[in-house]
BADO-542653 format. One line per field, with one value per residue (C-alpha): residue number from 1; residue in three letters; x, y, z. Coordinates in Angstrom, 1 decimal. Example, Ala and Ser with C-alpha at 12.3 -4.5 7.8 and 13.67 -1.06 7.14 Angstrom:
<nodes>
mitor = [1:2]
paro = [ALA:SER]
xx = [12.3:13.7]
yy = [-4.5:-1.1]
zz = [7.8:7.1]
</nodes>
This chain:
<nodes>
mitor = [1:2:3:4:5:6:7:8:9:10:11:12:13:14:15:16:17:18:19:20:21:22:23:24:25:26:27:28:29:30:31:32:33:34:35:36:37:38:39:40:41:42:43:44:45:46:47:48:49:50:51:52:53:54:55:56:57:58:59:60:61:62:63:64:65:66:67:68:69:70:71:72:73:74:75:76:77:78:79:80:81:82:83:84:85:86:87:88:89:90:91:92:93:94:95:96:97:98:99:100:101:102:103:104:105:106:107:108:109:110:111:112:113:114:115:116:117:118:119:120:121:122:123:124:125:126:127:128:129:130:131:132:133:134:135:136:137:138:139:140:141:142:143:144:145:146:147:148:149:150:151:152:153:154:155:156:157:158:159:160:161:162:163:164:165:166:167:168:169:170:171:172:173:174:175:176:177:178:179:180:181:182:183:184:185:186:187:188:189:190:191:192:193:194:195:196:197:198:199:200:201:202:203:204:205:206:207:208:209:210:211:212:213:214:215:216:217:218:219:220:221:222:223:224:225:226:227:228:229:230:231:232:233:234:235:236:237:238:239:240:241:242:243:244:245:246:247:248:249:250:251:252:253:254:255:256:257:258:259:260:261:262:263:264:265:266:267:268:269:270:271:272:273:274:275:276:277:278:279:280:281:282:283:284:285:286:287:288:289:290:291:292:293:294:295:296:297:298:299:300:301:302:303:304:305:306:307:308:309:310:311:312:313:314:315:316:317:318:319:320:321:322:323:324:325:326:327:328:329:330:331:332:333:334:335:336:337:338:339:340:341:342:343:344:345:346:347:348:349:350:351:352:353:354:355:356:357:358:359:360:361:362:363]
paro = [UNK:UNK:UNK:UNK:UNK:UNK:UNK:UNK:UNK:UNK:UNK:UNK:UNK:UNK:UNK:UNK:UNK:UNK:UNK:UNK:UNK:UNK:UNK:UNK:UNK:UNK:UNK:UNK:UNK:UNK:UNK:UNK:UNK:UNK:UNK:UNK:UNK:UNK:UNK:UNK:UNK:UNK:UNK:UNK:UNK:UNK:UNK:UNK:UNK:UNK:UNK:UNK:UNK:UNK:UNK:UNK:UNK:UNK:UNK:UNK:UNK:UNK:UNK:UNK:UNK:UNK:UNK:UNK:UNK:UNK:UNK:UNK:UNK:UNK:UNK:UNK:UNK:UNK:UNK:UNK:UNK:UNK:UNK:UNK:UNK:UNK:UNK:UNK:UNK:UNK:UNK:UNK:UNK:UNK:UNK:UNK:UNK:UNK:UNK:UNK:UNK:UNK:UNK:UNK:UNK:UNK:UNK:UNK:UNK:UNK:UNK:UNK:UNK:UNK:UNK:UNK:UNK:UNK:UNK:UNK:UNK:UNK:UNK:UNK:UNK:UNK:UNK:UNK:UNK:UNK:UNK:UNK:UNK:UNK:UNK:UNK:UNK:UNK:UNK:UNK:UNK:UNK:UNK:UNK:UNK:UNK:UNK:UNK:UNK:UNK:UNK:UNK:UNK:UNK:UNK:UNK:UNK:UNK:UNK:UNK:UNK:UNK:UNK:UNK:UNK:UNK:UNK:UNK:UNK:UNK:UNK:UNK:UNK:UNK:UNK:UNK:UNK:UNK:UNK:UNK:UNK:UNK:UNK:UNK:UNK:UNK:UNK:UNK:UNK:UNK:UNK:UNK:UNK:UNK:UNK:UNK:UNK:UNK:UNK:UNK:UNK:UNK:UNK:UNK:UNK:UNK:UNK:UNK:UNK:UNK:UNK:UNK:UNK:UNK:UNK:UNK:UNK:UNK:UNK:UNK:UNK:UNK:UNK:UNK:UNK:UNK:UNK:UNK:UNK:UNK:UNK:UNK:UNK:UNK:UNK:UNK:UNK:UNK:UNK:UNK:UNK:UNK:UNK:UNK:UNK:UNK:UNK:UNK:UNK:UNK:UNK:UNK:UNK:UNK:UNK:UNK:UNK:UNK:UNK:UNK:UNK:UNK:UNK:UNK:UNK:UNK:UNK:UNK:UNK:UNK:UNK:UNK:UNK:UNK:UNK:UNK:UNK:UNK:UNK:UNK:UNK:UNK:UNK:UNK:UNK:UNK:UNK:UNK:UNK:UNK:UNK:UNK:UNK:UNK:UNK:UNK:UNK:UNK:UNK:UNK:UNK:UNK:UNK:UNK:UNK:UNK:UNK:UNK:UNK:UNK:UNK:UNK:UNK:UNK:UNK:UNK:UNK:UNK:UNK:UNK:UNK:UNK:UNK:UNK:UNK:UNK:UNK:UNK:UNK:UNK:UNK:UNK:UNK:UNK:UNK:UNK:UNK:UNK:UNK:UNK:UNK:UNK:UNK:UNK:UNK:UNK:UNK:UNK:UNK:UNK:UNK:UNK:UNK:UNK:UNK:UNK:UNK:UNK:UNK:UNK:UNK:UNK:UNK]
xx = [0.0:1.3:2.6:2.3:3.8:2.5:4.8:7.6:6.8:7.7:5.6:6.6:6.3:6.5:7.6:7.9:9.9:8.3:8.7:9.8:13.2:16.6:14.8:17.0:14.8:17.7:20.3:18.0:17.8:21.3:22.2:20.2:22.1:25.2:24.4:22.0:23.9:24.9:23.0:19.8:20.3:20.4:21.8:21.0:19.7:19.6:19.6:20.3:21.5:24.7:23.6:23.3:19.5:17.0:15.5:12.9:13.5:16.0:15.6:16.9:15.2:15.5:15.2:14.1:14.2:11.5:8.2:5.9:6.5:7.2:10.1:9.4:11.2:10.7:11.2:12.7:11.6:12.1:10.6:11.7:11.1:10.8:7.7:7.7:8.2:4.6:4.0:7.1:5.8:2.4:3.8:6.1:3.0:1.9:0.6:2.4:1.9:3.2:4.7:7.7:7.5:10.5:10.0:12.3:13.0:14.3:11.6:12.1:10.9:8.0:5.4:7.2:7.0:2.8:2.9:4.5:2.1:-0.9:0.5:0.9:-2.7:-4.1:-1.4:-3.2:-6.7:-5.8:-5.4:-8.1:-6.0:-6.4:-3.9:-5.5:-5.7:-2.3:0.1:2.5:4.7:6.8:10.1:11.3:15.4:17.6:16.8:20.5:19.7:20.3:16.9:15.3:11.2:10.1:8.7:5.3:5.7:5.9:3.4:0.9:1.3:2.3:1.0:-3.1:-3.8:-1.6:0.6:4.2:6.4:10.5:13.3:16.1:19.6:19.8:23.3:24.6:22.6:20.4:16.7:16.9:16.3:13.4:11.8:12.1:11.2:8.4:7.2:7.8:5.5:2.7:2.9:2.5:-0.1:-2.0:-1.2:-2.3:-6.0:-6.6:-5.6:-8.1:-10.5:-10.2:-10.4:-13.9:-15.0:-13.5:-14.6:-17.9:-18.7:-18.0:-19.5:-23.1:-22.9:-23.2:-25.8:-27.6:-27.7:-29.1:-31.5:-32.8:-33.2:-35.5:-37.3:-38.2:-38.9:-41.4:-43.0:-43.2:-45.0:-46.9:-48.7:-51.2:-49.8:-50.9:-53.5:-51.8:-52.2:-54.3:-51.9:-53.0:-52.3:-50.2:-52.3:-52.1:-49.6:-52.0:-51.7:-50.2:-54.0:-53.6:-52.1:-54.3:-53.3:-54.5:-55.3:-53.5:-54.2:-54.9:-53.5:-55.8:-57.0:-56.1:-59.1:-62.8:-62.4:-63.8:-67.4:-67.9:-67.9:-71.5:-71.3:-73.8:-71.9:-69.7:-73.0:-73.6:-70.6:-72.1:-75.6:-74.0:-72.5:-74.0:-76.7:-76.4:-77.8:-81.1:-82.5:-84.3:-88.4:-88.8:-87.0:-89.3:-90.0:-88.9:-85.4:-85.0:-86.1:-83.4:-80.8:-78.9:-79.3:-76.0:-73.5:-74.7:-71.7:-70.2:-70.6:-67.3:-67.5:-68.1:-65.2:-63.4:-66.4:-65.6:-61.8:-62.7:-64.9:-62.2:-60.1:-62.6:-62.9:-59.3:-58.8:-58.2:-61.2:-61.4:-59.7:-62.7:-63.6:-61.9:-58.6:-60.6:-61.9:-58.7:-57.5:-60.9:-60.4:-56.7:-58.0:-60.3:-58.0:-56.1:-58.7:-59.3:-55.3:-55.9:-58.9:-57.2:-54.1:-56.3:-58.3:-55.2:-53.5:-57.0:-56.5:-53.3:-53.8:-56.6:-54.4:-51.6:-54.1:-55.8:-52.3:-51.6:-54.7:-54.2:-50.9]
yy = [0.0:3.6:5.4:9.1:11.2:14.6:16.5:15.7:15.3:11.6:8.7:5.1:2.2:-1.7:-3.4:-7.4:-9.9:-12.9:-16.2:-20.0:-20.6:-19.7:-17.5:-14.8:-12.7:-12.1:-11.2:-8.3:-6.9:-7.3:-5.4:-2.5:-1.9:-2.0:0.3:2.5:5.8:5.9:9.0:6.6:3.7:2.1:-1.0:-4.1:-6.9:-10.1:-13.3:-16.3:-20.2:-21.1:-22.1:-18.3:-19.3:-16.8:-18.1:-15.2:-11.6:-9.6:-5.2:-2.2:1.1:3.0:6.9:7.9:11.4:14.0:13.1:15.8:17.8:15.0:12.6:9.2:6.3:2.5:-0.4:-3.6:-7.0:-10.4:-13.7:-17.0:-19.6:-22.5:-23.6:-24.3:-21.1:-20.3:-18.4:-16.3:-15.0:-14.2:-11.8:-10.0:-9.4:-7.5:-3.9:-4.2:-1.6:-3.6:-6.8:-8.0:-11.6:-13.5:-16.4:-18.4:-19.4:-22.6:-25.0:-27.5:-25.0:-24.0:-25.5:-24.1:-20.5:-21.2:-22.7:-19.5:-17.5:-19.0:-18.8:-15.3:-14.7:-16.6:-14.9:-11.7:-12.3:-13.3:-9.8:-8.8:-7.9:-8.7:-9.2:-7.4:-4.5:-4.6:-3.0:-6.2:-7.0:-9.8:-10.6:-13.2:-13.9:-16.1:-15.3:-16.4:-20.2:-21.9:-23.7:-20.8:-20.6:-18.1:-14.8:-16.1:-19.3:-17.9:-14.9:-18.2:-19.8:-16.9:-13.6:-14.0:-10.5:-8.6:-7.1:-5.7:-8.2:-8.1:-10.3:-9.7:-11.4:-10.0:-12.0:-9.3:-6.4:-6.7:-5.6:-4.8:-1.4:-1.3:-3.7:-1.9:1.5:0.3:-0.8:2.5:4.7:2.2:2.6:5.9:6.1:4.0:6.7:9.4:7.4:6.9:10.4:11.8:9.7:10.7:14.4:15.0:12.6:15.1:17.8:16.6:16.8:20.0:21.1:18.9:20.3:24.0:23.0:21.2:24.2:27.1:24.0:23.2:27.2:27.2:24.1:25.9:29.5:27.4:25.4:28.6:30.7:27.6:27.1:30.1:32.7:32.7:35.8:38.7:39.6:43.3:45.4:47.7:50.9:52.0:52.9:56.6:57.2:57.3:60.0:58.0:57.7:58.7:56.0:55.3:53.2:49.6:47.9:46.3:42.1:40.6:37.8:34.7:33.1:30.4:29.4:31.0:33.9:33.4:34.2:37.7:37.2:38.3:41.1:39.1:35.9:37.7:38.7:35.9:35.4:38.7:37.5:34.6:36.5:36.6:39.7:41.1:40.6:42.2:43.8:41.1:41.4:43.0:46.0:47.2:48.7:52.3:50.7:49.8:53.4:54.4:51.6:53.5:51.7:49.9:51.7:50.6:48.7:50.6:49.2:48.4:49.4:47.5:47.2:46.2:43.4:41.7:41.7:40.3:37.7:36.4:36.6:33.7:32.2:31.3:30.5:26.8:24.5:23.1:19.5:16.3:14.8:11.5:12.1:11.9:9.0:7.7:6.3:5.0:2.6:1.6:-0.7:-2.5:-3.5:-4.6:-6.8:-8.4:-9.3:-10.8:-12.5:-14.3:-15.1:-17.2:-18.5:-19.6:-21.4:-23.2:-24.6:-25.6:-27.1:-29.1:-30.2:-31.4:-33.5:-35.4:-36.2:-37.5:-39.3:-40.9:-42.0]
zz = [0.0:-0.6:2.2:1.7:4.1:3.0:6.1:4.7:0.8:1.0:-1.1:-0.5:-2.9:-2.5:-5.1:-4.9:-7.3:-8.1:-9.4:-9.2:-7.1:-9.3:-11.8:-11.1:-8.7:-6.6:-9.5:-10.8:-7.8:-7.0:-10.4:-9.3:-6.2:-8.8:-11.0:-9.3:-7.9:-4.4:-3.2:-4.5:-3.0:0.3:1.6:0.4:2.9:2.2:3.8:2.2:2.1:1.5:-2.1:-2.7:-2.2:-0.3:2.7:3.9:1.3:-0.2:0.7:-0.7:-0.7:-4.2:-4.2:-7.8:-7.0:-6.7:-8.8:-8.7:-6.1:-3.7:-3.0:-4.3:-2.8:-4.2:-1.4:-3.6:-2.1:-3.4:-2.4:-1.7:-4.5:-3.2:-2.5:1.4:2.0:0.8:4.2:3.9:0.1:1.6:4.4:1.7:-0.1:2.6:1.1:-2.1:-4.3:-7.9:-8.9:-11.1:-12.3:-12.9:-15.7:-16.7:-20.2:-19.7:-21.2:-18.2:-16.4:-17.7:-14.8:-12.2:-13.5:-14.3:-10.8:-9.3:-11.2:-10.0:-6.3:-6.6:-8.2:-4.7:-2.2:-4.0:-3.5:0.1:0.6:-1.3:-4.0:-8.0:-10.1:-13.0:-10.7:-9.5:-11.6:-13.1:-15.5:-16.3:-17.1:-19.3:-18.0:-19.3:-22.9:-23.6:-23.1:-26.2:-25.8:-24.4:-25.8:-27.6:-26.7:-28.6:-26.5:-23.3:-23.8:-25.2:-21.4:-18.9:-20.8:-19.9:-18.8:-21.5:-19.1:-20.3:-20.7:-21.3:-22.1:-20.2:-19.0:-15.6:-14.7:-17.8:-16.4:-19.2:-19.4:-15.8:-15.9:-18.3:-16.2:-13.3:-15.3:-16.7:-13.0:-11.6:-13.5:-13.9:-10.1:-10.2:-13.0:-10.5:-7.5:-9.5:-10.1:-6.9:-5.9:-8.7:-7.4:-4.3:-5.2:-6.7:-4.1:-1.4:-3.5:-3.7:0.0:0.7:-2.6:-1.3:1.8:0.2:-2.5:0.5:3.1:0.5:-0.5:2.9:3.8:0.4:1.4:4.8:2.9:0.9:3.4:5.3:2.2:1.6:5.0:6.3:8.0:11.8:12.4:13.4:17.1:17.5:18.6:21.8:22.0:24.2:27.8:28.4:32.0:34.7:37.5:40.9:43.4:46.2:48.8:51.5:54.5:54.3:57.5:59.1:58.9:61.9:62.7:62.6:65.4:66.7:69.0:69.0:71.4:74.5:75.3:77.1:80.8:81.9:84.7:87.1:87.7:90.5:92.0:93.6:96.5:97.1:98.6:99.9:102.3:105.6:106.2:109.0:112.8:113.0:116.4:118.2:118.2:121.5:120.9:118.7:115.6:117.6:117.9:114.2:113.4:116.3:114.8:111.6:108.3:107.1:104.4:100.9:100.0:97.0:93.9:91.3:88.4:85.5:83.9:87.5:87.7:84.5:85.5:88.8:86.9:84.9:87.5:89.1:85.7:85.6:89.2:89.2:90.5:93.7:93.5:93.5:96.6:95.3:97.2:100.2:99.4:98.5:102.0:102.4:99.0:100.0:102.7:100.5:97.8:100.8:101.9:98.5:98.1:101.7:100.5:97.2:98.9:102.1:99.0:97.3:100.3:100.6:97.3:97.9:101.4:100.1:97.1:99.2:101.4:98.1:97.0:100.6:100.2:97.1:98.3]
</nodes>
């Protein structure tokens, strides 16, 4: 997959070398590190058998310089060939962004390269990747074989998408470079497709979201025009100042009652201590009616007031009432209950007496 880093103008492309085992995978990748210029080229990694055969993937990053306006750099892979190491090509497939198929033109080896090639179309679609899609070409090495098929031949058997193909001797440096060339830009053609794809698309949204806003305010405008028009509410004039009334002074609230007030104390009820009292002596019979006529009538007792009447009535009202005659008759109860507690114990100890002289009995 392409890495872009847009801060610092950097695009990143993985490119993979296919194909069977000893198809010279290795060799074309090694002549790039040859003859590619130094400030262009990083170090090549490789790790390999003794046999000079790869056992996980050959690395070398390629700098090709500054492609419109940003810095592109190619990342060179290879793959093992031999078969067991399936696993190993599937993981250097991994986000690749084009493919380079080694073939060789050695007729013996003609299954292995349509065996590689089918192995690569699965690896591929694995990832959800197809090879029709993917930018490809392939490379026919070892055209210096004397027995070496044809370039019909080989197109015939290998060629079933019409990709670029080349014939190339990559252990004489031969058709390296145009393989690798031709690679390169179809890379980039692809970048450049998915980056003008991307742009109207981004373009697009913002562009919808402006067409969308003006067309949702007119949608509104024309429900609004469309539906009545609510009724106007009557405006009131304005009410002329009045002059400030004159304050006058509220009463004061009262509080509320809590209880009915009490019924007016009736000026006759203290009255009556009065007559109780004890008239006085009168002159005995014989004396006379000359000595009551000699005997000076008594002093009219003066009379209160009425205001100091009703304040000595309520003064009676709330004297506290005499206490009931049941304390008296208190000392007179005490004995009784005593009497009945004397009375239930005897009765009890009857009960048990006679209990204790049936058991004897019946023993």
């Amino acid at each position: 997959m392409v890495q872009i880093n847009f801060a610092l103008k950097e695009v990143n492309c993985k490119v993979v070398y296919y194909g069977p085992g000893m198809s010279g995978k290795t060799t074309n990748l090694e002549i790039v590190h040859q003859k590619a210029p130094e400030e262009n080229k990083g170090e090549l990694t490789s790790i390999s058998t003794d046999g000079d055969r790869t056992l996980f993937f050959d690395f070398m990053p390629l700098d090709l310089g500054t492609v419109a306006g940003m810095r592109t750099k190619f990342q060179l892979y290879t793959v093992p060939g031999q078969v067991y190491y399936n696993s190993t090509r599937k993981l250097v497939l991994q986000g690749v962004d084009g493919v380079i198929f080694i073939a060789d033109s050695d007729p013996e080896k003609m299954r292995e390269n349509l065996e590689s090639y089918e192995n690569l179309k699965e690896n591929l679609a694995e990832y959800g990747k197809d090879i029709r899609e993917l930018p490809h070409v392939i490379q026919y090495n070892k055209r210096d074989l004397p027995n070496a098929l044809s370039v019909a031949e080989m197109d015939a058997t290998l060629n079933k998408f019409g990709v670029p193909t080349f014939e190339a001797v990559a252990a004489e440096g031969r058709g390296v470079f145009p393989t690798l060339k031709t690679l390169a830009g179809m890379v980039l053609e692809s970048i450049e497709r998915m980056d003008s794809r991307k742009r109207p698309a981004a373009q697009a949204k913002p562009a919808a979201a402006r067409v969308a806003a003006p067309a949702a305010a007119g949608g509104t405008a024309t429900a609004t025009a469309a539906s009545p028009a609510p009724a106007a509410a009557p405006t009131r004039a304005p009410a002329p100042a009045r002059a400030p009334a004159a304050t006058t002074p509220r009463p004061v609230p009262r509080p509320a009652a809590s209880a009915p007030p009490a019924p007016p104390v009736r000026p006759a009820a203290p009255a009556r201590p009065a007559a109780a009292r004890p008239a006085p002596v009168a002159a005995p019979a014989s004396a006379g009616s000359a000595s009551r006529k000699a005997a000076p009538p008594p002093a009219p007792a003066a009379r209160k007031p009425v205001g100091a009447q009703a304040a000595a009535a309520a003064r009676i009202a709330s004297a506290p009432a005499p206490a009931p005659a049941a304390p008296a008759a208190a000392p007179a109860a005490k004995p009784a209950s005593r009497t009945l507690v004397t009375g239930l114990i005897l009765v009890a100890l009857v009960i048990l007496l006679g209990f204790s002289i049936f058991s004897a009995l019946q023993a």
